[in-house]
Every structure is written in C-alpha cells, then in structure tokens.
C-alpha positions as CSV (number, residue, x, y, z in Angstrom):
1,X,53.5,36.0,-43.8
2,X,50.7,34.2,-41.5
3,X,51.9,30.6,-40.5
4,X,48.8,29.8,-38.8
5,X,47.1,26.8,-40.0
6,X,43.2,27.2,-40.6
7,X,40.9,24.9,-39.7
8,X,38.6,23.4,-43.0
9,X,35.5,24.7,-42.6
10,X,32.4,22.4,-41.6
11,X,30.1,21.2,-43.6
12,X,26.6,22.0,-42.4
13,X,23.5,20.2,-42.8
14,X,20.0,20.9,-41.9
15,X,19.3,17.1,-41.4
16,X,19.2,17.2,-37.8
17,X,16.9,20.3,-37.4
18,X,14.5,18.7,-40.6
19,X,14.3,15.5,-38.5
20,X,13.4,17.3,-35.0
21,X,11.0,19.8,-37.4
22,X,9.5,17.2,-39.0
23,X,9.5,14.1,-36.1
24,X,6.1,14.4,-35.6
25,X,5.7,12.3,-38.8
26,X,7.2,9.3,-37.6
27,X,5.6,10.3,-34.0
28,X,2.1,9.3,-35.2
29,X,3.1,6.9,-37.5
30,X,4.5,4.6,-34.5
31,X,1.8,5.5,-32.3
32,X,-1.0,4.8,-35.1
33,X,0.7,1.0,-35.1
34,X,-0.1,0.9,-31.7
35,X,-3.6,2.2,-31.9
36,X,-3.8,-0.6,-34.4
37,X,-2.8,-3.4,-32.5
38,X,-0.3,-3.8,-34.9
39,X,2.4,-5.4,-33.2
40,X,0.6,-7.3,-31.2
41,X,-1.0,-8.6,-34.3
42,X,2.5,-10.0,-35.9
43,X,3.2,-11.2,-32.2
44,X,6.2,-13.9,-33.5
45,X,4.8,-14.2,-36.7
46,X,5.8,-13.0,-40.0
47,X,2.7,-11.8,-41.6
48,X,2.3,-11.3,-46.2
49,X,1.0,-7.6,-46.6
50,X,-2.4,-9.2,-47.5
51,X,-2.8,-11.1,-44.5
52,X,-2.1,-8.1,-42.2
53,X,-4.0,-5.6,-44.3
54,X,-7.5,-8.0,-42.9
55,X,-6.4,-8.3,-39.7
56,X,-5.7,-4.8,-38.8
57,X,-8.2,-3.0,-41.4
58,X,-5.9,-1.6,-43.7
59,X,-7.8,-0.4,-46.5
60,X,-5.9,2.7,-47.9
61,X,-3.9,2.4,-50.9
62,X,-1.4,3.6,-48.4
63,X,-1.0,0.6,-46.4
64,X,2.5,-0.1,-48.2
65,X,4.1,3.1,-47.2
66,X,2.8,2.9,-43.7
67,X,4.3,-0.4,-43.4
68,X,7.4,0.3,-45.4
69,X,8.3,3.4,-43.6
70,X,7.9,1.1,-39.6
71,X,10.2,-0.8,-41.8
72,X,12.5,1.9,-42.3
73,X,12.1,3.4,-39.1
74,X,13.4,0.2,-37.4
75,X,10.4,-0.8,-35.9
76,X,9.3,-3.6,-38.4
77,X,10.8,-6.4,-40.4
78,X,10.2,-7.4,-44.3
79,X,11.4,-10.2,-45.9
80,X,10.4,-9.2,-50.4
81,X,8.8,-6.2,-51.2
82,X,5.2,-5.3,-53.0
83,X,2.1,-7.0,-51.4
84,X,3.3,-10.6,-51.1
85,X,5.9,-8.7,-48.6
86,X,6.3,-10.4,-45.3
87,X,6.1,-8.2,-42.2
88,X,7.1,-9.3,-38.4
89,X,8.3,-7.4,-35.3
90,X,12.0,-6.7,-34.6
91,X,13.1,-7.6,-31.4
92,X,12.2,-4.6,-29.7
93,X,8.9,-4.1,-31.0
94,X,8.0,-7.7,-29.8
95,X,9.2,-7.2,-26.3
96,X,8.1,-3.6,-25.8
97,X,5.0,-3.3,-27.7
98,X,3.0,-6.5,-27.8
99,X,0.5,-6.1,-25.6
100,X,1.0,-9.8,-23.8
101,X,4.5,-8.8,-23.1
102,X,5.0,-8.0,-19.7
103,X,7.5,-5.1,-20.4
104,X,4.8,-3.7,-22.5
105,X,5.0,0.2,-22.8
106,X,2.7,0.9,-25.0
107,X,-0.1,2.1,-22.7
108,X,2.2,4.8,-22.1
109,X,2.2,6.0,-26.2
110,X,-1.4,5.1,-26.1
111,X,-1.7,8.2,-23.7
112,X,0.7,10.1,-25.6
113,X,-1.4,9.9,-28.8
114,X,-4.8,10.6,-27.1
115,X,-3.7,13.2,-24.8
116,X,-0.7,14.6,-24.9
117,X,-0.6,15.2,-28.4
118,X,-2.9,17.5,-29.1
119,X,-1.9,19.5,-25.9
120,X,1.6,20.3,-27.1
121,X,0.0,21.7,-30.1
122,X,-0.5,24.2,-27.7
123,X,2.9,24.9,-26.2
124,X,3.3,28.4,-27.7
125,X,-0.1,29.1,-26.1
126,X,1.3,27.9,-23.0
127,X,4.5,29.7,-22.9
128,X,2.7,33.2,-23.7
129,X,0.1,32.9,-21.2
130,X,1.9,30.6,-18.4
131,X,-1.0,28.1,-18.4
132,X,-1.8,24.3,-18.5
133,X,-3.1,23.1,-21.8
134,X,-5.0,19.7,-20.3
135,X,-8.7,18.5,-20.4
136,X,-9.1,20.7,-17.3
137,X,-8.0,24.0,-19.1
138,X,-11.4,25.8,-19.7
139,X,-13.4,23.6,-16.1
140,X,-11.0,25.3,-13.9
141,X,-10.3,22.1,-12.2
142,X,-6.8,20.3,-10.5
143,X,-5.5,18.1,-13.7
144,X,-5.5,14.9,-11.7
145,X,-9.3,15.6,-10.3
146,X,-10.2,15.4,-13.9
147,X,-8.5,11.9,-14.7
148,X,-9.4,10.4,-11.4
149,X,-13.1,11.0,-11.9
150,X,-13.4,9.5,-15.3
151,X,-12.6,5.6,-14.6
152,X,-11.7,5.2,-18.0
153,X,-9.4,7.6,-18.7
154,X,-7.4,6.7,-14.9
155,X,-6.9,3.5,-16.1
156,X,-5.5,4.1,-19.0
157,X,-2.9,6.9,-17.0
158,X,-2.1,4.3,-14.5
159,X,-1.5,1.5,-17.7
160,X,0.6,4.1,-19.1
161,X,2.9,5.3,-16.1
162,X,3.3,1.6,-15.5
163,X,4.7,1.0,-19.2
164,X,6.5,4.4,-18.6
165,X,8.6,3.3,-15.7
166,X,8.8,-0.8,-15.7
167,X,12.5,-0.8,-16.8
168,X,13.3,1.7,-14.4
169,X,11.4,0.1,-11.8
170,X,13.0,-3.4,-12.5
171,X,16.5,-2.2,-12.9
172,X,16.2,-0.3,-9.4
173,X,15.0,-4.1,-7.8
174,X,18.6,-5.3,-9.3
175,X,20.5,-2.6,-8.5
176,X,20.1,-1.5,-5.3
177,X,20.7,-2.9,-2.2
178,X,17.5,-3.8,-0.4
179,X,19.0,-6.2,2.3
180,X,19.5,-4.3,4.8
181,X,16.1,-3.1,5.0
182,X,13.0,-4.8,6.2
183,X,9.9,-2.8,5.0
184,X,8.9,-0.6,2.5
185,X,5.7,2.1,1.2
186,X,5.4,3.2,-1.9
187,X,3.7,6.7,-1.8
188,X,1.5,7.1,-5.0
189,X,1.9,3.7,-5.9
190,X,-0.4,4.2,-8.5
191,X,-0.9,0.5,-9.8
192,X,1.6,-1.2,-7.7
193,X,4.1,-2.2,-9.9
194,X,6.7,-0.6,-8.4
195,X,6.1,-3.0,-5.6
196,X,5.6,-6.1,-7.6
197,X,9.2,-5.5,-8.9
198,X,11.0,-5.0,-5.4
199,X,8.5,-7.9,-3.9
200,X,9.5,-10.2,-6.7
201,X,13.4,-10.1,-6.1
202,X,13.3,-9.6,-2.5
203,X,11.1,-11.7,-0.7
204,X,11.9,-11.1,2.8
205,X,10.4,-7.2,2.2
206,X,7.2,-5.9,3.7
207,X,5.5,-3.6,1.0
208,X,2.8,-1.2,1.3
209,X,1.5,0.3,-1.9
210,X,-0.5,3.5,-1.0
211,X,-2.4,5.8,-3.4
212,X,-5.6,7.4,-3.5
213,X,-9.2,5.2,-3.1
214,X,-10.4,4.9,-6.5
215,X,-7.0,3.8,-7.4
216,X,-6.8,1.0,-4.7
217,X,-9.2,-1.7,-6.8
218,X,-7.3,-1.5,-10.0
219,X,-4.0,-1.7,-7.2
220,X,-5.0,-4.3,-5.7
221,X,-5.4,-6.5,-9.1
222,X,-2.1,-6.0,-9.9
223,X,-1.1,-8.0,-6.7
224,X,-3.7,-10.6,-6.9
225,X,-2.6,-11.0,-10.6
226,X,1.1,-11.4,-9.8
227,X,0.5,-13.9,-6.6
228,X,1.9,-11.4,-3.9
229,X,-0.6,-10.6,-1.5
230,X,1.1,-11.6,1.2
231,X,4.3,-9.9,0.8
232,X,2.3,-6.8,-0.9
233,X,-0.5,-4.7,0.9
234,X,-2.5,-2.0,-0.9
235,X,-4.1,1.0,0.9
236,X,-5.0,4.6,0.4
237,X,-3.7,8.0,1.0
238,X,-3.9,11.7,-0.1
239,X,0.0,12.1,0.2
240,X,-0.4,15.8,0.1
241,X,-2.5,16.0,3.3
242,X,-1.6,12.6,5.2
243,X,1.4,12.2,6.9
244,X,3.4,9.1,5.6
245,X,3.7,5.5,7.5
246,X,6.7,4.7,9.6
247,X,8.6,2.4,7.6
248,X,12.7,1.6,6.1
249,X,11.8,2.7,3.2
250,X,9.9,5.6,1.2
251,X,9.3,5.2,-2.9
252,X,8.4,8.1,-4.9
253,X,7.9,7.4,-8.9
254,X,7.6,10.1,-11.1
255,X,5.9,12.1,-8.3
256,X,7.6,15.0,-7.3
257,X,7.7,16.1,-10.8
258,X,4.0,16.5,-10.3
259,X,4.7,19.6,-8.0
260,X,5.3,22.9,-7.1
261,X,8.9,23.6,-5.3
262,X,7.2,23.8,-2.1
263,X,5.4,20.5,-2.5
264,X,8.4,18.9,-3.4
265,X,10.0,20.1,0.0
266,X,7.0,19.7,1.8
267,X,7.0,15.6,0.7
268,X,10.7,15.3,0.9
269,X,10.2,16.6,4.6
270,X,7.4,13.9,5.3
271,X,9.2,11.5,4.5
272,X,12.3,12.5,6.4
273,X,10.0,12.2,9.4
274,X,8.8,8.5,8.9
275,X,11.9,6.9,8.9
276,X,13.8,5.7,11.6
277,X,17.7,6.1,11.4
278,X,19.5,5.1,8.5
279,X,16.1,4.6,6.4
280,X,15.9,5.8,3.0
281,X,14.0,7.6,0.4
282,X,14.0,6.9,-2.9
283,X,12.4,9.1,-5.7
284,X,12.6,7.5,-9.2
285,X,12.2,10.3,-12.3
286,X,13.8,11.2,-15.1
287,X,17.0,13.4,-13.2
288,X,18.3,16.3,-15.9
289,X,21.8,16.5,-15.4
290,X,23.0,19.1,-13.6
291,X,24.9,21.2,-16.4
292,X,21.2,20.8,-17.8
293,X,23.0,20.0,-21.5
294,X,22.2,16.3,-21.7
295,X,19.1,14.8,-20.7
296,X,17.1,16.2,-23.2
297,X,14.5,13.5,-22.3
298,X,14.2,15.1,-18.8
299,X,13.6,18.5,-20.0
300,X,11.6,17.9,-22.4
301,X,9.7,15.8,-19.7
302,X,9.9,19.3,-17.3
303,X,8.0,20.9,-20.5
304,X,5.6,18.3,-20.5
305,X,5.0,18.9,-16.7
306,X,4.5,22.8,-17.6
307,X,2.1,21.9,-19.9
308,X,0.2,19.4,-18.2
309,X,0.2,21.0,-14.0
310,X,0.4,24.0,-12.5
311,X,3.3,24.4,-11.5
312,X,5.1,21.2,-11.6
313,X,8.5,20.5,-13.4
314,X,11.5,18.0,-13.2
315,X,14.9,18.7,-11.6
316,X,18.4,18.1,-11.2
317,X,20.6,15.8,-8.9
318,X,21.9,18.8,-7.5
319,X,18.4,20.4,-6.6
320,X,17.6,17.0,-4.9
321,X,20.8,17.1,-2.9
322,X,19.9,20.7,-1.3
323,X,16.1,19.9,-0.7
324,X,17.3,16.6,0.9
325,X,20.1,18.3,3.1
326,X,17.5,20.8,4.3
327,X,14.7,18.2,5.1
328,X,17.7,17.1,7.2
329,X,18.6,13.9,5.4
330,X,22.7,13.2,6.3
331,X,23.8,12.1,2.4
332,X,22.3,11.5,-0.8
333,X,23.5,9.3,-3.9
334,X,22.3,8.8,-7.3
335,X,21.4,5.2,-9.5
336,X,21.6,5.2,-13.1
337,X,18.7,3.1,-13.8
338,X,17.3,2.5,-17.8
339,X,17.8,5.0,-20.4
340,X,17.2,8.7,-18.8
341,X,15.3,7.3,-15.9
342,X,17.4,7.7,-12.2
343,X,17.6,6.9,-8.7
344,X,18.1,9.8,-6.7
345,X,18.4,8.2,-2.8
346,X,18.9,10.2,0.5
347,X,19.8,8.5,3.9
348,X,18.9,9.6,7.0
C-alpha cells in the first residue's frame, strides 16, 4: 500500500502568457494618451467625457473604450459612466505624466512609441541575422550619428533619457554619500540632469557635465533653467576618444550599456585613471541580477540594446565587479536606487 501523500495538482492558466502576448494592446493605448496630451490635459481636473472629447480631438465612436479601458488599466479615474462620465488623473499619472511635472517621464514613452516600437517588430529579424533594426539599418551609419545629426529627433532622446532616469538620478542624490567628495564630471551628461540632481542636494560640489557639442546648448539650458550655473559647468567631449578630467568623482548613466565589452573596459579603465585615491566611479543602469532570473526589466533592456547598437547590452553586478577589479579599482558596492534602476560604485 503507498502512504505517500500526493500533492493536488495545479491549476493552470494561460492568463499570464495572454497578458505578455497580447500587452502590446495596452502598450499603445497608454502611449496614444500620451501622444494626446491627455494627461496633461486633465492636469488636476476632473474632466465630463464631452469636455475632453474637444480638447483632445476625440472623434471616434471609440472614445469611451479608450477612456474606459486607461480607467481600467489604472491609469485614469471616473466618477459615473456613459458620456456625462467624469475623467481625471490618478496620482501617478499626474506626477509622472503631465508634462509640467518635473518628474515627468513621458518623453521617454514618447520615444518608445515613435521609435522603438516599430523596431522590435523586428526582433525575429534581428535575432536570425544578428543586426540592428534602427533608423540607421539600411545608411550603414553608427546609431547615435544618425540621432545626433537630426536636432529634432536628439532632443527628443535626450528628453526621453532624462524622464527615463530622473528617479534614479534623484534617489542616488539622497542616497549616497557625496560629503566626502569635492568635485564631480558627469561623462555623457547628455542634458545635465544628472548634475542638477547631485548640485541641488549638495551644494558645496563642483560639477562638470560633459557630452558631445551639439548636445552642450540644449545642456547648458537645463542649468540656466534650474539657477545652477555656478555650481554646474557644461562642456564637451567624445568620451570614446578623450581621456576623462581629473576629478573625485566619475558618473556614467545608462552608458556603458551603449557598448561593446571592450568599450566598457576601455571606459571603466579611463576613468580609473582620472581619479586620485579613494575617488569613485559611479555607473547608473538598469543592473540584471546576477542569477539573471529577476530583473526582467534589465534584460529586456539588454534586448533593446541588441536591437538598437552594435554590439551593446546590459550586465550584471558581478560582471561590473571583475571589469572594475581589472581596471584596478580596490572595491566595488552596489545602490538600489528606484524600481530596476542601480548604483553600481567602485573605489579606487
């Protein structure tokens, strides 16, 4: 006779893959709302379905359902139902995605709808064949040549990795311990933001925001437009080619994902080099865990890499830890910042 008790079997469900299968739908209706200057429409208000059918030029018998399912994706409020429905932003929605906010992310979704979308209809392609699928795919042209010569389309990258990384950036301003150090560069600065945050809760440090030329103006407005010119200076750099300013401190944001193993080593080691004793590096990106099980964001952001350089992709504490050890750095440590985003630091 078998004694052995059996476990009930489990109940499976094809929810979960039919919501990951299917997310696209709720993908581009969020990012449509955007496009619409939706939220920032309602701003604190609570808007009657009429009312925000004018403002926004909703003229498809659909306009219920679109509004009804933001509702139901948690991304509106309704008070009644039919057209004399009243519509206003949750909490969220009002912080992140109205446009006056100053933790506004949506330039980053903005991107995501005009560019990135219709290049990961085209992972398959990129998986078989081991290419980028960007708006440099049939010019045979660097990615970032592409975006830095169109003015409009750089501005709206820089808007959007500046939505993309605020929280991180203003949780690493709280979190870390910037007393003991005097001066800082930020390598790719990209906008400056990164500096406006650290500036802003640490007066007594010396920041130099450094990207490429064309970036420097829009840089440079930023500081003006936050009052920190004096703490803040902008300046220019190719970071691949230049070697980096002497300084306590060297910032990377979401920049060595950008790159190939050896360009990652290659900047790790620069930066080794312009700091003095006990300086630090500190490279803000989405760090996968290193059982690679968890942060799906991070991988999925590694993908997006694959599809969008030529060889860049995101990486693990652990990974950072050897490169940093072999540039010489004496010990590394990582921050939790916001959601997925990390601080991976090494000391010299």
């Amino acid at each position: 006779m078998n004694n052995m008790e059996t476990e009930p079997e489990t109940a499976l469900s094809s929810s979960r893959i039919m919501e990951a299968g299917m997310g696209f739908r709720a993908s581009q209706t969020l990012l449509t709302a955007i496009k619409l200057n939706l939220f920032t429409e309602l701003g604190d208000d609570s808007v009657e379905a009429s009312e925000l059918k004018n403002r926004v030029q909703l003229h498809s018998p659909a306009m219920l359902d679109f509004l009804d399912a933001l509702v139901a994706l948690e991304f509106l409020q309704r008070e009644g139902t039919g057209r004399e429905a009243r519509y206003a932003n949750t909490a969220e929605t009002r912080l992140f995605l109205h446009r006056g906010s100053p933790a506004y992310i949506g330039g980053l979704l903005e991107m995501a709808n005009d560019r990135l979308y219709p290049f990961w209809a085209n992972l398959e392609e990129a998986l078989h064949t081991d290419k980028p699928q960007h708006e440099a795919k049939f010019i045979d042209r660097p990615l970032f040549d592409v975006i830095y010569d169109d003015p409009a389309i750089l501005e709206q990258f820089l808007n959007a990795m500046a939505g993309a990384q605020l929280g991180g950036f203003m949780a690493l301003a709280e979190k870390f311990d910037f007393s003991r150090f005097r001066s800082m560069c930020d390598v790719g600065g990209a906008n400056a933001m990164l500096s406006v945050c650290v500036a802003g809760q640490h007066p007594h440090l010396r920041c130099l925001s450094l990207d490429l030329p064309s970036v420097v103006p829009v840089a440079q407005k930023t500081v003006d437009q936050f009052g920190l010119s004096k703490q803040i200076r902008v300046g220019s750099i190719d970071f691949m080619t230049q070697e980096f300013p002497e300084t306590d401190i060297i910032m990377m944001g979401n920049i060595l994902h950008d790159c190939s193993l050896e360009d990652k080593q290659m900047l790790i080691r620069k930066a080794y080099d312009a700091l003095p004793s006990g300086g630090a590096l500190i490279v803000i990106e989405n760090i996968i865990d290193d059982d690679r099980k968890r942060n799906a964001f991070g991988l999925l952001m590694s993908l997006n890499m694959f599809m969008e350089t030529e060889s860049g992709f995101d990486f693990t504490y652990a990974d950072f830890q050897a490169w940093a050890a072999k540039a010489g750095f004496e010990s590394t440590e990582k921050l939790s910042l916001v959601g997925p985003s990390s601080a991976v630091i090494a000391y010299k």
